[in-house]
C-alpha positions in Angstrom: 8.3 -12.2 -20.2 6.8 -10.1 -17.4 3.7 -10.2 -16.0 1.4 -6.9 -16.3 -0.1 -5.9 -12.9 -1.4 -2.6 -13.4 -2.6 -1.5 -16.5 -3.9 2.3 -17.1 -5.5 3.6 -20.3 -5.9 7.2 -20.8 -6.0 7.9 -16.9 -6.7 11.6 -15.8 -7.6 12.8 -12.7 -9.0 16.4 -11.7 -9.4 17.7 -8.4 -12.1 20.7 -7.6 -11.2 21.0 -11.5 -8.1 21.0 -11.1 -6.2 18.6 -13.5 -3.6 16.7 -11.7 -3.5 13.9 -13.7 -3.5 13.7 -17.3 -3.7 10.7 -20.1 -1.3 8.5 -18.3 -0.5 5.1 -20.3 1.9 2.9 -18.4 1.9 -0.6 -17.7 3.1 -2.2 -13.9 5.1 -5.3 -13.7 3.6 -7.9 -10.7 6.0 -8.6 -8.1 8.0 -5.8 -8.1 9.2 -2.7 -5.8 7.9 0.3 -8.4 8.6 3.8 -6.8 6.9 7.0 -7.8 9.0 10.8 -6.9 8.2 13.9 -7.8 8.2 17.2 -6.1 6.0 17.6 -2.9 2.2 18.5 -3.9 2.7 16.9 -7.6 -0.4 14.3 -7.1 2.1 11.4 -6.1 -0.6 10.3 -3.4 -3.4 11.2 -5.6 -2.0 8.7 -7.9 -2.3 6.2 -5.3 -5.5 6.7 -4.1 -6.3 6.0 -7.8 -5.5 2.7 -7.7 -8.1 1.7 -4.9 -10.4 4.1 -5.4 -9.5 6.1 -1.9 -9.9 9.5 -3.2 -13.9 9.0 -3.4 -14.0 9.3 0.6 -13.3 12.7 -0.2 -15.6 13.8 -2.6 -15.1 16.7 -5.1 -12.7 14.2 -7.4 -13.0 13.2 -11.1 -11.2 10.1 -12.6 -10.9 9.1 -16.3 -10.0 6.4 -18.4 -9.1 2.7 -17.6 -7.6 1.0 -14.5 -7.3 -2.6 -15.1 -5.7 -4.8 -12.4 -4.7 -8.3 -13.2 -5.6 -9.9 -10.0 -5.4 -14.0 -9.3 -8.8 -14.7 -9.9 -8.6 -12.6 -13.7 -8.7 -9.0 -14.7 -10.7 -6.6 -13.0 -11.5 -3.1 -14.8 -11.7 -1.3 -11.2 -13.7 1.8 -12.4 -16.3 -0.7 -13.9 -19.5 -1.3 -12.9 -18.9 -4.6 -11.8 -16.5 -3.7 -8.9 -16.9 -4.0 -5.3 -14.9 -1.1 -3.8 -14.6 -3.2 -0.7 -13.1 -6.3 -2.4 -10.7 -4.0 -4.5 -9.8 -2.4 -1.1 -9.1 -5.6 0.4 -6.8 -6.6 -2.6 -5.4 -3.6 -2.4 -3.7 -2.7 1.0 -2.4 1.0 1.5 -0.4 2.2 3.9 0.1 5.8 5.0 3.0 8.0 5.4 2.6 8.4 9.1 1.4 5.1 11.3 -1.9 5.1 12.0 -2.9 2.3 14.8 -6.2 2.0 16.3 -6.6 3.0 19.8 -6.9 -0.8 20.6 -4.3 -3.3 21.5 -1.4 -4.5 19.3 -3.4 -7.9 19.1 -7.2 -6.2 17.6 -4.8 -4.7 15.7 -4.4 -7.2 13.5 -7.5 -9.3 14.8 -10.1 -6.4 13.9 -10.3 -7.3 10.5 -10.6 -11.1 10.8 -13.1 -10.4 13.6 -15.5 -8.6 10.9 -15.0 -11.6 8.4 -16.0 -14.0 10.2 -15.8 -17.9 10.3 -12.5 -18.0 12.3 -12.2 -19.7 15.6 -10.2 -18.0 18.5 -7.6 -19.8 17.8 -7.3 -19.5 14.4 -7.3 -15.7 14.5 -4.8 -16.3 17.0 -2.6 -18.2 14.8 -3.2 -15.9 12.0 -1.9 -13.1 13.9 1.4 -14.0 15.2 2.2 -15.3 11.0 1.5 -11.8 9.9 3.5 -10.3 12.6 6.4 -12.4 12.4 6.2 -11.6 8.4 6.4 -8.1 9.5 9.6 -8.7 11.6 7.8 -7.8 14.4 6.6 -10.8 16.5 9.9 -11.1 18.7 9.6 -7.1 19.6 6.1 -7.4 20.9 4.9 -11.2 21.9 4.9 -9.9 25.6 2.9 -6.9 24.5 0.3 -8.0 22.3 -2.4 -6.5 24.7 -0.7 -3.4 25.3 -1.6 -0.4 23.6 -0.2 -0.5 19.9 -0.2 3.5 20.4 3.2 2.5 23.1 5.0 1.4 20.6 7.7 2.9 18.5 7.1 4.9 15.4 9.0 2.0 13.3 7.0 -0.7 15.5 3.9 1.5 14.5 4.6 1.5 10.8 5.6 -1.9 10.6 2.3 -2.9 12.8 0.2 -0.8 9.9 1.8 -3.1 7.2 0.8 -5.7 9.2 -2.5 -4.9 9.5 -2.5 -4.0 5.8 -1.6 -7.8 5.0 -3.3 -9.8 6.8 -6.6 -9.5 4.2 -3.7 -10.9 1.7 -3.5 -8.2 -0.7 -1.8 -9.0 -4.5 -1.0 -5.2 -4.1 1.0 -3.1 -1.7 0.4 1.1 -2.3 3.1 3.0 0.2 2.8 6.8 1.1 5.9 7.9 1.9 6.1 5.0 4.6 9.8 5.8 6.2 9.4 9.5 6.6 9.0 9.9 9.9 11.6 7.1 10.9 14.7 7.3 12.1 18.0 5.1 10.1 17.6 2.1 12.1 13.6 1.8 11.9 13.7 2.7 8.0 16.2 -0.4 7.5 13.9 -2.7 8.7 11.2 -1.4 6.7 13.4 -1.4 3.6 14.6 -4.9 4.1 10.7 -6.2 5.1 9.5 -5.0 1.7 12.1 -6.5 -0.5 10.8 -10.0 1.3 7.1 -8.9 0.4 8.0 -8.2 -3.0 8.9 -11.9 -3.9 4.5 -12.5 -3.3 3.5 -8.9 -4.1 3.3 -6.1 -5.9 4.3 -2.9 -4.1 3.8 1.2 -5.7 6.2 3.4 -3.1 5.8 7.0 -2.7 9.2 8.1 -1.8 10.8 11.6 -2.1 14.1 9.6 -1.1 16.2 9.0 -3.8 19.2 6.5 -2.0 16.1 4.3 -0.5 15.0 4.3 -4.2 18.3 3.2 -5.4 17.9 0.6 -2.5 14.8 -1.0 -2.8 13.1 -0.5 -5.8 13.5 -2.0 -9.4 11.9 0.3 -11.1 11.5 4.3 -10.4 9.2 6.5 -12.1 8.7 10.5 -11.7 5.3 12.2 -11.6 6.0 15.7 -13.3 3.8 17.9 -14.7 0.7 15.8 -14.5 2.9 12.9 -16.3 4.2 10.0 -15.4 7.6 9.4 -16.7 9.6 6.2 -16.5 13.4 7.2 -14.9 14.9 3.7 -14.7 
């Protein structure tokens, strides 16, 4: 029997009063690729942003209902008053649809957030590092550039350094905005085939207005359509 990862209850979410979402009731298996279409300006990011409580940076949003994640540790009611928004955030990883590196070096890259933790050694980070990387596919490409500028690199190199960097806290959850579409064939495949690995440890919500990479990758497809979300396979 599957696992439940995601659980919403009633979930509706208004924007500048706007409704955009409205009484969604689904349930999220763990460990699985689960992609979300929709036409363009639906909410499909919105929905997202839900699930780690991103759209409050904003401002002038309103959320309803229940979001209850199943993490490791037991569930967690993420709109509760016993969240921390920064321990959610570091269970749940996002990554945008176009690569966002900081203006540092492929290494603080991934470093940064181990930096701000605390109670690594040097070496230790170090270590730490080049795992997450190579998990990425991306070690080999850029072991002779890790103090370059992570801004040098490719667009797929970029996108696959962001998941990176989204990992390395060790999130149970993976969200995706629309991470392929500014890659080209080659940089997508590699993408496609580094997320059905992460799959088999976590849980991954994909954006995607790309139905033949759905087909691919995920194992289960839902559309967002008017302010529903409606399971399609």
């Amino acid at each position: 029997m599957e696992r439940m990862k995601i659980v919403t209850q009633r979930l509706s979410f208004s924007y500048q009063g706007k409704i955009v979402l409205h009484d969604i009731n689904v349930a999220l298996p763990e460990k699985r690729i689960i992609a979300i279409t929709g036409p363009s300006g639906i909410g499909k990011s919105t929905l997202l942003s839900v699930f780690n409580r991103l759209w409050e940076e904003s401002g002038d949003g309103k959320c309803e209902g229940r979001v209850v994640i199943r993490f490791a540790g037991g569930e967690i009611d993420i709109y509760g008053a016993d969240c921390s928004v920064t321990e959610l955030r570091r269970r749940v990883g996002m990554v945008f649809q176009a690569p966002n590196p900081l203006p540092m070096s492929v290494f603080k890259n991934i470093a940064f957030p181990l930096i701000l933790q605390g109670g690594r050694t040097k070496k230790e980070i170090a270590a730490e590092v080049e795992a997450i990387l190579k998990k990425a596919h991306l070690f080999d490409e850029v072991k002779d550039r890790l103090n370059s500028d992570a801004r040098r690199l490719s667009g797929g190199q970029q996108q696959r350094l962001c998941i990176a960097r989204a990992l390395i806290p060790g999130p149970e959850i993976l969200l995706l905005d629309e991470p392929t579409s500014s890659l080209d064939g080659k940089a997508c495949a590699k993408i496609e085939e580094l997320l059905v690995k992460l799959k088999e440890k976590i849980t991954i919500l994909m954006v995607s207005h790309y139905q033949d990479q759905v087909r691919r990758v995920a194992d289960l497809a839902y559309e967002l359509t008017d302010r529903q979300l409606a399971r399609v396979w």
